[in-house]
N, C-alpha and C positions, 0 to 999 in steps of 0.2 A: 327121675331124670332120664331121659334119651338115650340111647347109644350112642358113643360118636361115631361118626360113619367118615369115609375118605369118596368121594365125587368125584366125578372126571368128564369132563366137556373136551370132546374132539372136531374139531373143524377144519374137514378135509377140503381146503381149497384149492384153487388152480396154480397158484404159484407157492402155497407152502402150506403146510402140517399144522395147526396149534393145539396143543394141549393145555388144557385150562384145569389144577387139581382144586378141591374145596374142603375143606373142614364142615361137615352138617352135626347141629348139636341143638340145642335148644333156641338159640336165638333164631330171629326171625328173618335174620342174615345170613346165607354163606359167607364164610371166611375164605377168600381165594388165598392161600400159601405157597402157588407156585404157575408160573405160566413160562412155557417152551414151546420154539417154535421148529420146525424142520423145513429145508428149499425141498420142493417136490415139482416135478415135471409129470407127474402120470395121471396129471385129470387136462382137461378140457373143456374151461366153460362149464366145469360142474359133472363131467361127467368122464369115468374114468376109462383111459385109454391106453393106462400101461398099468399092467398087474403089481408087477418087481417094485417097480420103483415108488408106487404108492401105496405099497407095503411096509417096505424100507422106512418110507420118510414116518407111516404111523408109529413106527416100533422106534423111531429114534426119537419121536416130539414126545413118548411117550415116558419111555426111558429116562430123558432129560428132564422132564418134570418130576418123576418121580425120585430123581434124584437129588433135584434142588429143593423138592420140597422134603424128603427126607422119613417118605410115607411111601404105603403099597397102596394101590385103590383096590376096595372093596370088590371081592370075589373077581377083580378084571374086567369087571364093567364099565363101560363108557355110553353119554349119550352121545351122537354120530347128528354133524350139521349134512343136510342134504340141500341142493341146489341145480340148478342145471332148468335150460328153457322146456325138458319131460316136464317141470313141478307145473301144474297150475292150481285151481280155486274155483270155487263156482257157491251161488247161495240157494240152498234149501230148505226146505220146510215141512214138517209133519203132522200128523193131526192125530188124536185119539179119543174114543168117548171113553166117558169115567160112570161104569156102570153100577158102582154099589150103592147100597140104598143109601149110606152118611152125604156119598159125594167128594169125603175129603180126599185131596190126593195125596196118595204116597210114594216112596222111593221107587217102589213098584210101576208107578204109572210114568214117572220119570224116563225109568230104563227103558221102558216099552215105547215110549215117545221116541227117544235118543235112537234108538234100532229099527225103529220106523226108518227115522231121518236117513239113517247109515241105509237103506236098504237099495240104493239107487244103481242105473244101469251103468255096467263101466265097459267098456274093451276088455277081453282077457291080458290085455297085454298093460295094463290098468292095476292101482288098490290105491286105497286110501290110506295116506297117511296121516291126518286129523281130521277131526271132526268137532268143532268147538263152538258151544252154545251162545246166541247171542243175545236171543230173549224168548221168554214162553208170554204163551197167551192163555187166557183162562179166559173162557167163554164172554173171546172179544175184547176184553182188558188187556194193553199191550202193554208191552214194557218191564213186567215181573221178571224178576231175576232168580227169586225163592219160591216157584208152586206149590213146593211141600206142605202141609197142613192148611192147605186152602182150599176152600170149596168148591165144587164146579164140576157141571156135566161137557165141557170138551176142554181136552188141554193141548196146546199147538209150542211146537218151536221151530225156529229159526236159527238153522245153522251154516256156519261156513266151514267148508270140507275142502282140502288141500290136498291134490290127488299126484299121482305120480307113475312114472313109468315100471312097471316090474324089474324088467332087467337091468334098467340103469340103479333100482335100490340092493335088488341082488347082489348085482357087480359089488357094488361100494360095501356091501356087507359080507362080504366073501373075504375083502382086502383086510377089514378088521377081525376079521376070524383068523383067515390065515397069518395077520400080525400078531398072534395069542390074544386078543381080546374078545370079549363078548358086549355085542351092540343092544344095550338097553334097551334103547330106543333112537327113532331116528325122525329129527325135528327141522321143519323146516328152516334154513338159515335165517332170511331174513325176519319171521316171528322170532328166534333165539335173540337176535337182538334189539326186537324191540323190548323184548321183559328187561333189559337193563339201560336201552335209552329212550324211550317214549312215557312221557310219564302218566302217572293216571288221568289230571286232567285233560292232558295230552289229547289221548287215546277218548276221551268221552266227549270234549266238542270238536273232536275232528280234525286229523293231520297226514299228511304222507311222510312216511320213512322213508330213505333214499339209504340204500348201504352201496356204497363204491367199491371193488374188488379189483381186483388184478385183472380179469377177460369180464366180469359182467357187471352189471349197476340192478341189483332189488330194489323192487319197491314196493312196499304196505300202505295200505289205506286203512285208517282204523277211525269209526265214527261210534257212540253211544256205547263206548266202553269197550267194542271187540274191533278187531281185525275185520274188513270187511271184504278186500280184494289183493292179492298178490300176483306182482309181474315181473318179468326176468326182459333185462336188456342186453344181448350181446357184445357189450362193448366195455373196457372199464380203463383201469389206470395204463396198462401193459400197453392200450392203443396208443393213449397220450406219449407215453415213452417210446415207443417205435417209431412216431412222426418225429420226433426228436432227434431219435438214432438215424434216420434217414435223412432227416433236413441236414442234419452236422455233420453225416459224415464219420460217425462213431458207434462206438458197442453200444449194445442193449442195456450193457452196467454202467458205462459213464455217461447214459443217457440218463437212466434212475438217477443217479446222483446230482445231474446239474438240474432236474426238476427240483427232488426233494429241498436241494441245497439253496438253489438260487430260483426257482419256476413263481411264476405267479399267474391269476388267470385272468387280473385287472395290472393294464400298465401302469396307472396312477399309485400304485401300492410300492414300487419300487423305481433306483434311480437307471432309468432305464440306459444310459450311457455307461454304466459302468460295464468293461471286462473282466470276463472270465475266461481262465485259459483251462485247455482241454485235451486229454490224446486222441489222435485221430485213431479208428478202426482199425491202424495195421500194427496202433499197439507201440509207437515211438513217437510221431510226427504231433507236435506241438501245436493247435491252434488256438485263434481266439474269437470269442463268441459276445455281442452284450446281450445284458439282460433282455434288453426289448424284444431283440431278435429270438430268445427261446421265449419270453409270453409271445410272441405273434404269432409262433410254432404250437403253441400251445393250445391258445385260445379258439381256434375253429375246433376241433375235436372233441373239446371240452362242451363247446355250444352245441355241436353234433349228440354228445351224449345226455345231456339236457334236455333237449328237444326233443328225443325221443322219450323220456322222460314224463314232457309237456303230451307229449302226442297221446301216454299211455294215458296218465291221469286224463285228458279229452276224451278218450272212450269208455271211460265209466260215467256213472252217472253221481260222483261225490264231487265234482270239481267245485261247484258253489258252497259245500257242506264243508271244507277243510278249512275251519277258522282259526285253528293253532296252524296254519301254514307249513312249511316243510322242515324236517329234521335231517340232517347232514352224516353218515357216519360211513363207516372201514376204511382200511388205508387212504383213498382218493379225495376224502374229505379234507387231508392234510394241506393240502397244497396251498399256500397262499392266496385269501383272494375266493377262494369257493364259496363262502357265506352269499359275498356280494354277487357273486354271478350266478348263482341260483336262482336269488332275488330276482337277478334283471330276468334271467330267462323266462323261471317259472310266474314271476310276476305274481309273487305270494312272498312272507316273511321268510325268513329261514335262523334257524342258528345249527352250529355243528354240535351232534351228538355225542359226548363223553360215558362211556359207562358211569351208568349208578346203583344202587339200592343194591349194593354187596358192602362187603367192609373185608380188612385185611392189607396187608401193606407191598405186596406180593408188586414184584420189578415189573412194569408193564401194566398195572391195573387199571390205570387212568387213559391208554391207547386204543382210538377207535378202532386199529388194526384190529385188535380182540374181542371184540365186542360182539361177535355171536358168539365163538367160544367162553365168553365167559356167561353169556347169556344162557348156553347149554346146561352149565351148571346150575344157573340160578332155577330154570326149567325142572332141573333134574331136584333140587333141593325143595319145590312142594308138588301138590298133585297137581294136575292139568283142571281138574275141577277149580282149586282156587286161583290156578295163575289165572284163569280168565275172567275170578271172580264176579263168579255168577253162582255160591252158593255160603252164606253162613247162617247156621243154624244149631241151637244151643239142646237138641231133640237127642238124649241118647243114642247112642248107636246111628244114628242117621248119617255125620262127616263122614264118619269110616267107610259106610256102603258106598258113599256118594263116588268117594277117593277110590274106591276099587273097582266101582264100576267104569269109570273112564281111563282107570289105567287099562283096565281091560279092551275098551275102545282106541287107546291110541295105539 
């Protein structure tokens, strides 16, 4: 039997901290037992602009989980979500000949393929943060997932490589250090949570992720079982809530609350005559608002964020290939009414993403708010080799190399 181990998913976002802890043990589940959140002001968009204070908010989301869950995490390790418009993506591909007299390939030819792929030109100001297989080719036969023990004089892969800025991963790894922890690894946000909302069929005839945030909107493209392109939008729930705070006349917080509470992004979904009464800005002065009036407030910004959305999926080249349609998730998916208006924008199906494929009863498990962080975990609970399940094989010693060769690459 296993060791139990104590996991820890950290998702340092623009408006707050999440700590996601797990229980790793024999099942083929993580057990989430605790999730904490902390308010942080020291990112931007993903990318950190005050030391102190998003320091502070890691050691406090951290703290608090580990308190509700009633556990220490192993050695103080955390895997660390990364995000910010530095993150991008790009696909490549390597080739190698297989010169021994049998032909078969082994783990050998593998790694040496994979370090091909990895070998590409960056900026210094550049590194790679993954690098994830999508399919190999054996002399012309596409589509293998397993080349081990198979024959053939050239072997090719296709990878897609998630690249990022140095100083902005620096930064952000400097803040978990300086908050006592050490950053396992550091994953991009919106792949964290596709491993707990996109399913596998999902992910193999082809769909776009859409995670909603507080300052931005991700988005994944995953066709024939991998991830194929990742984009970052500038814009997210915090804009919606600001047209709000500006249109009414009030704070930034009784703006959140009359979205959350009462917002919708289709008027037919609610009785739009009814009031709600609200404090003005100065923090006394009473007014009143209907519903109509915040969806009408609502609903351009949201089409704004959409659109760009539509525009990004337009310039790749899977727009006709996403036949599971669009997945909905992180806090901005909540709002009343998003399903539908995705639908109309993107003009594809949609449904909203709920965490899955963990188990545990932990307060929060079922909240797209958490859904990279808890995806971090999930990440963190097997190798990068099988999350992208592209290797099983029953070959002694073979899994084990496989798994340490790509932890060593991520």
């Amino acid at each position: 039997m296993a060791r139990e181990r104590i996991i820890a998913g950290l998702d340092v976002g623009s408006s707050k901290v999440t700590c996601v802890i797990a229980r790793k043990d024999d099942s083929d589940l993580p057990e989430i037992i605790s999730i904490a959140t902390a308010p942080c002001k020291g990112l931007r968009q993903g990318t950190v602009v005050n030391r102190r204070e998003t320091e502070s908010a890691i050691t406090t989301a951290v703290d608090q989980a580990e308190e509700m869950a009633n556990e220490k995490i192993d050695n103080d390790e955390v895997v660390v979500s990364i995000k910010g418009q530095h993150v991008e993506s790009l696909n490549h591909s390597s080739a190698i000949g297989v010169t021994r007299t049998d032909k078969e390939i082994i783990i050998d030819d593998v790694s040496q393929v994979m370090s091909s792929a990895r070998a590409i030109r960056l900026g210094n100001d550049k590194e790679i943060i993954h690098i994830i297989p999508q399919e190999f080719i054996v002399d012309g036969q596409k589509g293998i997932t397993d080349p081990v023990g198979l024959e053939g004089s050239h072997l090719e892969v296709n990878v897609h490589i998630v690249i990022g800025l140095t100083s902005s991963i620096n930064n952000l790894g400097k803040c978990v250090s300086n908050a006592g922890f050490v950053c396992k690894n550091f994953v991009s946000s919106i792949l964290a949570s596709g491993e707990v909302i996109v399913s596998p069929e999902e992910k193999n005839i082809g769909c776009v992720l859409i995670d909603m945030g507080a300052q931005t909107t991700d988005i994944a493209i995953y066709l024939d079982g991998s991830s194929k392109c990742i984009k970052e939008i500038p814009l997210g729930g915090d804009s919606i809530t600001m047209d709000l705070a500006r249109g009414l006349g009030t704070s930034f917080h009784v703006a959140q609350d009359l979205k959350e509470r009462y917002g919708s992004a289709i008027s037919t979904l609610i009785d739009g005559k009814e009031e709600i009464t609200y404090i003005s800005v100065d923090g006394r002065t009473q007014k009143k608002v209907t519903k109509r009036t915040i969806c009408d407030i609502i609903r351009p910004r949201l089409e704004e964020i959409l659109s760009f959305v539509n525009d990004a999926i337009d310039k790749t080249q899977y727009r006709d290939v996403i036949s599971a349609g669009s997945i909905i998730t992180g806090g901005g998916c909540q709002l009343l009414g998003m399903k539908e208006a995705s639908e109309e924008v993107l003009q594809m199906q949609a449904r909203i993403g709920i965490p899955q494929y963990v188990r545990g009863s932990a307060n929060g498990i079922g909240n797209p708010s958490f859904a990279s962080a808890i995806g971090l975990v999930k990440y963190s609970y097997i190798s990068d080799f099988e999350k992208s399940g592209r290797y099983t094989t029953k070959k002694p010693g073979v899994v084990t190399k496989i798994k340490k060769m790509f932890e060593d690459m991520i």
